[in-house]
N, C-alpha and C positions, 0 to 999 in steps of 0.2 A: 794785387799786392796791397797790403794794409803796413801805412805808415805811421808812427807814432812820433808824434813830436813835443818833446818836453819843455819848457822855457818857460820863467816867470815873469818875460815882458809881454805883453799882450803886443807892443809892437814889434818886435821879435817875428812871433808868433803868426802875426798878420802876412811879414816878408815872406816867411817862407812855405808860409799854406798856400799862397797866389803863385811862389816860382813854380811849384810842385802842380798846380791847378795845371796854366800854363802850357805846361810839359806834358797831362794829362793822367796825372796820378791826382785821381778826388776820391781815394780810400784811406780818409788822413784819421787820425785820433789825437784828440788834444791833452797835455796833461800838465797844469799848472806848478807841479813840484813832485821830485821825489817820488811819495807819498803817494798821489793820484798815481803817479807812474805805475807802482807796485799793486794798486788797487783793478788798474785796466789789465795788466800782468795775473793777475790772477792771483796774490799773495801779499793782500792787504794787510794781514797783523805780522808778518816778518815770523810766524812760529815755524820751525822744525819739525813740532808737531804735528800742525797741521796740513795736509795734501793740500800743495797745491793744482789749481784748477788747468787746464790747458788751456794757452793763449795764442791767436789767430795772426797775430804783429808779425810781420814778416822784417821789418826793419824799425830801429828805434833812433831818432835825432835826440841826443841829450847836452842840454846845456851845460857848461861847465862849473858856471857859478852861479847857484842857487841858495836863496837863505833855509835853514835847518839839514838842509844835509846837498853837500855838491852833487857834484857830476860822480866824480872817480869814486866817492864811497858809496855811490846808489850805484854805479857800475858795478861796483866791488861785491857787491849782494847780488845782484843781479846772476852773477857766473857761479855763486852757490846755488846756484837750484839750477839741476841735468839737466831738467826738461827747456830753461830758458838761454842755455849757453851758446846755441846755435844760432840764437837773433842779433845780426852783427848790429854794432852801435857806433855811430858817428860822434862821436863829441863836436858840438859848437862851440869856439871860447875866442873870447878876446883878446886869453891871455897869451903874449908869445913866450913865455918863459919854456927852455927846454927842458926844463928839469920836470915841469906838473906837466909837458905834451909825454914824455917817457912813464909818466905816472898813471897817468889817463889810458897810456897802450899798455902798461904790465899789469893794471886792473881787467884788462879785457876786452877795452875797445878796440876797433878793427882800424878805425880811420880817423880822421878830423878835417876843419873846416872853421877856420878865422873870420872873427866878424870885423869890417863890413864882408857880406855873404857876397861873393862872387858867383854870379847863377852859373855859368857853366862849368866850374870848378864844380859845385855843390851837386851838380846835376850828371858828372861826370862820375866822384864817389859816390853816389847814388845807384846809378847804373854799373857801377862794378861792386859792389856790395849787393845789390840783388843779385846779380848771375853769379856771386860766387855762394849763396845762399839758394839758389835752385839749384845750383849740381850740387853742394853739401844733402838739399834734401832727397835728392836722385839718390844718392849714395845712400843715404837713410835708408831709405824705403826700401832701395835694393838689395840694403844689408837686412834687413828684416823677414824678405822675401825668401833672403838663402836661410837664413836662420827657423823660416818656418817649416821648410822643406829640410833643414835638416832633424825637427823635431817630429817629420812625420816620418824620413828613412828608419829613423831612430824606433819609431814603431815598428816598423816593418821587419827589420831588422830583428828586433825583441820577439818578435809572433814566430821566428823558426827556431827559436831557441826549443829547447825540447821541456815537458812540464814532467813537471816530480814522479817516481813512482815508488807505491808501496806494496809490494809482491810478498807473498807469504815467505819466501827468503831473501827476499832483496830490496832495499830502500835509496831509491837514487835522488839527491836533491842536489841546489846550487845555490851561490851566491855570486853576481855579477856587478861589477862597479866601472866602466866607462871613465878615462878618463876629460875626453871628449865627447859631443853627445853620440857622434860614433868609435864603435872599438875595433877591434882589432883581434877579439877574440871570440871562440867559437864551440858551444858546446854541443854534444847532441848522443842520445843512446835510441837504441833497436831492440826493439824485442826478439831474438831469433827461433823460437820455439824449444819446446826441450830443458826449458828453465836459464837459456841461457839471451845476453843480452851481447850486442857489442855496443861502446862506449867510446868515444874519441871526445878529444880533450884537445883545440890547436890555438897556438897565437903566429898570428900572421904579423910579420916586420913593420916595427912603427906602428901610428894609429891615425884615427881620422878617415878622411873621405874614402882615400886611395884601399889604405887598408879594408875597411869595408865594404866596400865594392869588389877584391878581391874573396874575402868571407862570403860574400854572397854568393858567388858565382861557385865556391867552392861545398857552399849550403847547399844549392842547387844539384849539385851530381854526389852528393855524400849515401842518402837514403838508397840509392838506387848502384851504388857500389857495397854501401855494406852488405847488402841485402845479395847482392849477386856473387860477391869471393867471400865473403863472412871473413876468411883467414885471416889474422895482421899482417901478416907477409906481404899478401895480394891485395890488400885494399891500401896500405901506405904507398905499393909499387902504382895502381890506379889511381892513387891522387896524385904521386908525380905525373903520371903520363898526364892528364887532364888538364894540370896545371901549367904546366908546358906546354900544351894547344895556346894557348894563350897567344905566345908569341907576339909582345911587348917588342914592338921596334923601335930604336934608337932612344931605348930605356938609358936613364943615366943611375938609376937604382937597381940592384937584383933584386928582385921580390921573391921573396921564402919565407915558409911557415915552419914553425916546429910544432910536431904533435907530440901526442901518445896515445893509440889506438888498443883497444881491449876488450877479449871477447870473455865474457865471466860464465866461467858453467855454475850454478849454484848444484847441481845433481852430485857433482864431483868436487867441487871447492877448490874447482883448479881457475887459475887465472892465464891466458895465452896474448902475450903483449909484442908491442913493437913501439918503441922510445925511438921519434925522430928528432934528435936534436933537443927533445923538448927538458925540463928540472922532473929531477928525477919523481914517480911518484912515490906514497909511501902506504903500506900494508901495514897494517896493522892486527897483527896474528892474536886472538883468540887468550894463547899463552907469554902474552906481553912481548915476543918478539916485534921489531919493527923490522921491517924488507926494503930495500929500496929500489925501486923498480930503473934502475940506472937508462941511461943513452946504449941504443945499440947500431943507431946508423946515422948520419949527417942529415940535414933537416929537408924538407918535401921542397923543390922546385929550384935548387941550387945545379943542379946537375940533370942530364939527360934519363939516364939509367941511377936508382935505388938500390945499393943492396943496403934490404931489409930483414934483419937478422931476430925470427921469434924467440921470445923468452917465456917460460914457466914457470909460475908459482901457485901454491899450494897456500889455501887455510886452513884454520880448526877450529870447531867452535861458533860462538859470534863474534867476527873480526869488523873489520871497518878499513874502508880503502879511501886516501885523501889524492887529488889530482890537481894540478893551481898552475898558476901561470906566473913568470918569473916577475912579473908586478907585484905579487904577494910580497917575494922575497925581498924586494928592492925598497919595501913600505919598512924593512926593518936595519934598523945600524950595523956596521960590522964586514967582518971578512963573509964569504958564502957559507965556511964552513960555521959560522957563529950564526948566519942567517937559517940555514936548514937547522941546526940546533932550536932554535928558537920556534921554528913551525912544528919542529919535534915535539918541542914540551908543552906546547897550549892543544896539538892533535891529538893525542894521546888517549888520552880520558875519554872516558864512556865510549861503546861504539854508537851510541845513537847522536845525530844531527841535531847540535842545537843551535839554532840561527841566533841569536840575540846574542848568544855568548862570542861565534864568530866574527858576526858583525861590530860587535866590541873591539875586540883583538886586532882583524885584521884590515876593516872595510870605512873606520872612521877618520875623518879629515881629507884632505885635499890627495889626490894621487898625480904623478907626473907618470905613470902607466896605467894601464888597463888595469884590474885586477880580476879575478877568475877562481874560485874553488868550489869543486865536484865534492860531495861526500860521497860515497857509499856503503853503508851498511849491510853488513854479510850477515844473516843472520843463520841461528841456530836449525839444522838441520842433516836428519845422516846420509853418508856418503854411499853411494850406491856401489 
């Protein structure tokens, strides 16, 4: 433990580098004003500008009255800069006035100690200003620890996400925004042969650890369902069953996901879907119509048994299909129906994917949800 002790009396200074000896703390630093103080701190010219350095002081003795600048204003400074906020500080003073002891502690001091210096008083704040400074730094570090591990889930996470495709009739991409460093949302397409693809689109309830960890587990049996029932029928009814294995005891949340599962023939320009619960998607036909691919059954892991109800729709031309998650929606002002208006008229335009323009519109500034939007572009091709 490194102790810094500030005082412009050198007998001061003598007192209390001997009780501190003593005691068996001989990791002292000396600092005649202010000034030196800031200098051993690591942020000798006081610039904004300048980074400061990291400082080793685990605890700071500051006297209260010092010529060019006190105690309470070199405290004052001291608690602007993040990295130094954690180093509690004793004030020493002579003075008993309540008014500057209240002053000393709303600048940022933790404690104090009146001169003359009573050693085991001094020795007693001492020792509970260090141990509340080792579990503050316990908590640091362990906060950092989680925080690392959630930048590396966050990877992991990001790597099953499914990457773009550009197919002679089909162009799948995405744009994904977190609002935490884990989400809550989940995308992912199949190539099934025959030109055709399945594509699901989910946001699982809430966000963060829980939710992600449910995505995952959900990432983990998706490939291996689409691939085995292709049908939306059968694969939204197999992510209920799956999701309910689970079996979440003495859960005080329900956990449910809404999707929208979709298998795209390009041979036929037919679309064959199933809307769990999720905002509706939106078609975008060739001949300026837009389709709204509505809700057809209540969302994946709410209930034991699915009925999941297919729907069909048709292209022409080169269309373009949008998929989003109700974060989009919520990123904009208004009733829902003024909100889907809104993703109406910025989706519209061109069927080809243009990321800069998206991320303009929908993906800029702070989110309080996830955010999530699938393009896909139909392109021009005949119908068998």
């Amino acid at each position: 433990m490194k102790i810094l002790v500030v005082d412009d009396n050198p007998t001061n200074v003598i007192i209390i580098r001997e009780i501190l000896k003593k005691e068996d703390y001989r990791n002292i630093e000396i600092a005649a004003s202010a000034r030196e103080m800031f200098a051993i701190l690591g942020v000798p010219d006081l610039d904004p500008q300048v980074k400061p350095k990291n400082s080793d002081i685990d605890l700071i003795l500051l006297d209260m009255m010092m010529p060019e600048m006190d105690g309470i204003e070199a405290c004052r400074i001291v608690q602007t800069y993040e990295h130094l906020r954690d180093i509690p500080i004793i004030m020493v003073t002579a003075v008993g006035d309540s008014k500057k002891l209240a002053e000393a502690l709303d600048a940022g001091a933790g404690d104090y100690v009146t001169k003359p210096i009573n050693k085991v008083e001094l020795m007693a704040r001492i020792r509970l200003a260090l141990r509340l400074k080792q579990e503050k730094d316990w908590h640091t570090e362990r906060d950092q620890r989680i925080q690392d591990e959630l930048k590396l889930a966050a990877l992991v996470q990001n790597a099953v996400l499914s990457l773009p495709v550009n197919d002679r009739n089909i162009q799948i991409d995405a744009l994904y925004k977190p609002s935490f460093e884990l989400a809550g949302d989940l995308y992912a397409w199949y190539p099934l042969g025959d030109g055709r693809y399945g594509i699901i689109l989910l946001d699982m309830m809430g966000h963060g650890i829980s939710s992600s960890l449910f995505c995952m587990f959900i990432a983990s049996v998706l490939k291996d369902t689409v691939i085995t029932y292709v049908d939306p029928e059968k694969v939204i009814q197999e992510l209920n069953r799956r999701f309910n294995q689970l079996h979440i005891e003495n859960q005080l949340i329900q956990y449910y996901f809404t999707a929208i599962y979709m298998v795209v023939d390009t041979r036929f320009k037919r679309i064959d879907y199933v809307n769990a619960g999720h905002p509706p998607g939106l078609l975008f036909r060739g001949s300026g119509e837009v389709v709204k691919l509505e809700r057809t059954s209540h969302p994946v892991g709410l209930f034991d048994r699915i009925d999941a109800e297919p729907q069909t729709v048709s292209y022409d031309g080169e269309s373009h299909l949008v998929l989003y998650t109700d974060g989009l929606l919520e990123a904009v002002d208004g009733e829902q129906e003024d909100q889907l208006n809104f993703l109406v008229n910025h989706l519209r335009e061109g069927h080809s994917f243009e990321k800069e323009r998206m991320e303009e519109v929908f993906f800029e500034g702070e989110a309080a949800d996830d955010k999530c939007l699938v393009w896909i572009s139909l392109k021009e091709g005949a119908a068998e």
